[in-house]
SERO-4910 file (N, C-alpha, C, O; in steps of 0.05 Angstrom, whole numbers):
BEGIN
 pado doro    nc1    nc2    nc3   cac1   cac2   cac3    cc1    cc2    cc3    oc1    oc2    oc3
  Unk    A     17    -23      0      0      0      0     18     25      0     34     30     18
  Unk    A     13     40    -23     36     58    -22     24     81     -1      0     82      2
  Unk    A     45    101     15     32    119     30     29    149     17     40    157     -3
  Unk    A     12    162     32      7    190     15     14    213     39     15    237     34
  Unk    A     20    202     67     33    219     80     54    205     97     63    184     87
  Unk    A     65    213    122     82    205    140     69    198    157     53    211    170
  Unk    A     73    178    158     69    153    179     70    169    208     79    191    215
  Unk    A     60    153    219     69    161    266     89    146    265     92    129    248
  Unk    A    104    150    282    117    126    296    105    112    313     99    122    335
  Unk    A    100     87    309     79     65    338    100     69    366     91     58    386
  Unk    A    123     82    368    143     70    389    136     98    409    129     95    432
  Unk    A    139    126    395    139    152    401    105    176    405     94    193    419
  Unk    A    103    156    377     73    178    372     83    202    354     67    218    346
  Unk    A    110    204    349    107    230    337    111    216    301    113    193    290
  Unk    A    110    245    292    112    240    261    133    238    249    151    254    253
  Unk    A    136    215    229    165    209    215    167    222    196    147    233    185
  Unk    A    201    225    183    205    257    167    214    235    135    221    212    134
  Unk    A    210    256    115    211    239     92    252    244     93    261    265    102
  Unk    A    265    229     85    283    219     83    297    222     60    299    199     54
  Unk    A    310    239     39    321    225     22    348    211     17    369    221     23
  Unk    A    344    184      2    364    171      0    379    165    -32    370    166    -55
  Unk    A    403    158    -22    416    163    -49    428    129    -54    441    113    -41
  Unk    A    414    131    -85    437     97    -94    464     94    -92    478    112   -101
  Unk    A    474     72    -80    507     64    -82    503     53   -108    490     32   -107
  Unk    A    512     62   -140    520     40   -158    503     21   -164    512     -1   -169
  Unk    A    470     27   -164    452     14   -171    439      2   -143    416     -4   -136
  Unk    A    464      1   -132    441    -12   -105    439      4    -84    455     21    -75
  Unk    A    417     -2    -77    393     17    -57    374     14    -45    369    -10    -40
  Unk    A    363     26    -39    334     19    -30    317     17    -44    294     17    -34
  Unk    A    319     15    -65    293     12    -83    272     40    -79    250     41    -91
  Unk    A    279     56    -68    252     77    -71    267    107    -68    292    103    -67
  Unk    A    262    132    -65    276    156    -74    276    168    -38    289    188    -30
  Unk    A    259    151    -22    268    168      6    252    143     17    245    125      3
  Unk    A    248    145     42    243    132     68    230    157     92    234    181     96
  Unk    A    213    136    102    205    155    127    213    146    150    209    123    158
  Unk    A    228    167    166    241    154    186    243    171    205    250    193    199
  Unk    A    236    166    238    230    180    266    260    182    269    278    165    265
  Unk    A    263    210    279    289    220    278    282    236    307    296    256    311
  Unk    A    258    226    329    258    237    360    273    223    373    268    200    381
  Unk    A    298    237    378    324    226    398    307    215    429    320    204    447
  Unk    A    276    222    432    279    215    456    259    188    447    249    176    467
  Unk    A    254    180    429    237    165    414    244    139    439    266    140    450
  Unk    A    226    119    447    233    103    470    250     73    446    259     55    459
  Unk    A    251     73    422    260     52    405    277     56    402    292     37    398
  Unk    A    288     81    401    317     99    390    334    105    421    359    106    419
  Unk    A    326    109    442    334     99    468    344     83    472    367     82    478
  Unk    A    324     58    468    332     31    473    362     19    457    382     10    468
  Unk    A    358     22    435    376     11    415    395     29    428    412     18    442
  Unk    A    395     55    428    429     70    452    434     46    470    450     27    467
  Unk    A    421     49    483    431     37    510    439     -5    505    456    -17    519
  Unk    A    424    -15    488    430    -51    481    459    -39    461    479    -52    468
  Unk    A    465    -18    435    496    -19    430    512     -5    435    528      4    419
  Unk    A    510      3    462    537      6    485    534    -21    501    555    -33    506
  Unk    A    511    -31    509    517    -51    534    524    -77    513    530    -98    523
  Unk    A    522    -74    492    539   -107    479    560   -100    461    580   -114    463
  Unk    A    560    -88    452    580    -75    430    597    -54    439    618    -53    428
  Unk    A    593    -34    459    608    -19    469    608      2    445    633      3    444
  Unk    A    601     16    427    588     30    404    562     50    411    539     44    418
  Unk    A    573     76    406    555    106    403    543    100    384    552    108    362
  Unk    A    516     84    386    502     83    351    480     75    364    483     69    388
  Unk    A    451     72    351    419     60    351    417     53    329    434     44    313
  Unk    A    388     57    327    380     50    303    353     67    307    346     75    329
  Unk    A    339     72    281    312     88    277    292     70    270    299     48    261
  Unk    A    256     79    275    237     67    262    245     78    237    261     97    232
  Unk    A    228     60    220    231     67    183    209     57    174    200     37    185
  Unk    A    195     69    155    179     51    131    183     57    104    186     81    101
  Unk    A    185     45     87    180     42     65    155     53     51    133     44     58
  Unk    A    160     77     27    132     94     30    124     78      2    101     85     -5
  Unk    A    135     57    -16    116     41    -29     94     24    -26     73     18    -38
  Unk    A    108     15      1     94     -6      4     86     -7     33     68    -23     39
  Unk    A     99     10     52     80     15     83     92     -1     95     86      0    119
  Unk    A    112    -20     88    125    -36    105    140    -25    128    143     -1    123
  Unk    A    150    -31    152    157    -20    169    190    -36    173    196    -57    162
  Unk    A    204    -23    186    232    -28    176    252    -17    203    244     -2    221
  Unk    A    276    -26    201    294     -6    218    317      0    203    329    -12    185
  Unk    A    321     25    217    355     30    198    376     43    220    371     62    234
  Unk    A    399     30    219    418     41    234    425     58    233    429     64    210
  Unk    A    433     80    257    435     97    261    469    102    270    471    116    290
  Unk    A    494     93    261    516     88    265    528    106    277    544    101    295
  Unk    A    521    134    266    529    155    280    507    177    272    507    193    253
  Unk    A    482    173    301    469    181    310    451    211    291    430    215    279
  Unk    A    478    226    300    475    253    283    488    255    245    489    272    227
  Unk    A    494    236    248    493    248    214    468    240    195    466    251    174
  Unk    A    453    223    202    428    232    192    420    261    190    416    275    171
  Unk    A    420    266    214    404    293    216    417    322    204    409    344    199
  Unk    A    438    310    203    459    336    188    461    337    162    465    356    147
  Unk    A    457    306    156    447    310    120    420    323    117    417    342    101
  Unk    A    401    313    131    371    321    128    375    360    122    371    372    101
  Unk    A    383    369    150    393    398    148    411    411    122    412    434    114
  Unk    A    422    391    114    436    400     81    419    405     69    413    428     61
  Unk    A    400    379     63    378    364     39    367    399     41    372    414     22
  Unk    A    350    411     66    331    424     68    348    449     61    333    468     63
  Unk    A    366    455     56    374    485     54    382    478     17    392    494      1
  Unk    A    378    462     13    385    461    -21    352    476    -34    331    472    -23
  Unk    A    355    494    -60    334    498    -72    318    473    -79    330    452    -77
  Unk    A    292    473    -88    279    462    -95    289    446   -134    296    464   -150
  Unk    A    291    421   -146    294    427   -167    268    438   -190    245    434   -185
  Unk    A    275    450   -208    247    457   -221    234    431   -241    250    416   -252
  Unk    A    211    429   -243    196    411   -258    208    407   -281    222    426   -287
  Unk    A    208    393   -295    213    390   -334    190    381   -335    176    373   -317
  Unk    A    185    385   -366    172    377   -375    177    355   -401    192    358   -419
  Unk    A    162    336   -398    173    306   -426    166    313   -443    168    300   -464
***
């Protein structure tokens, strides 16, 4: 079921942010962004802090995610925490591109 907005997060309640993602060399995610809860106090994004320091000894989580083709629900690591969010802050200060037309 493809989605037409941003999902909640079931973990937080708040709203997940559209994501864009870029192909490595054909491979990818299959879709042009992801929606993904980026609330540091999110209780899923907590947890995963605290289980990879106490087994791995590693500053990293992981985020809720879905997949906006198909609604699937997903996780994605969060390796270093803040650089998600510092790309997102790039993404948003870039102009818009303009339409073409085919």
């Amino acid at each position: 079921m493809k989605l037409d907005k941003a999902p909640i997060c079931p973990h937080c309640k708040k709203d997940t942010e559209k994501y864009d993602v870029y192909p490595w060399d054909g491979v990818g995610w299959g879709v042009p962004f992801l929606y993904i809860c980026f609330n540091d106090n999110c209780p899923f994004f907590v947890r995963g802090q605290k289980h990879m320091m106490e087994n791995y000894g590693q500053v990293a989580s992981y985020r809720y995610m879905v997949y906006p083709d198909t609604g699937q629900e997903d996780t994605i690591v969060a390796a270093n925490p803040k650089l998600m969010e510092a790309r997102m802050a790039a993404l948003k200060t870039q102009p818009d591109e303009p339409e073409t037309e085919n």
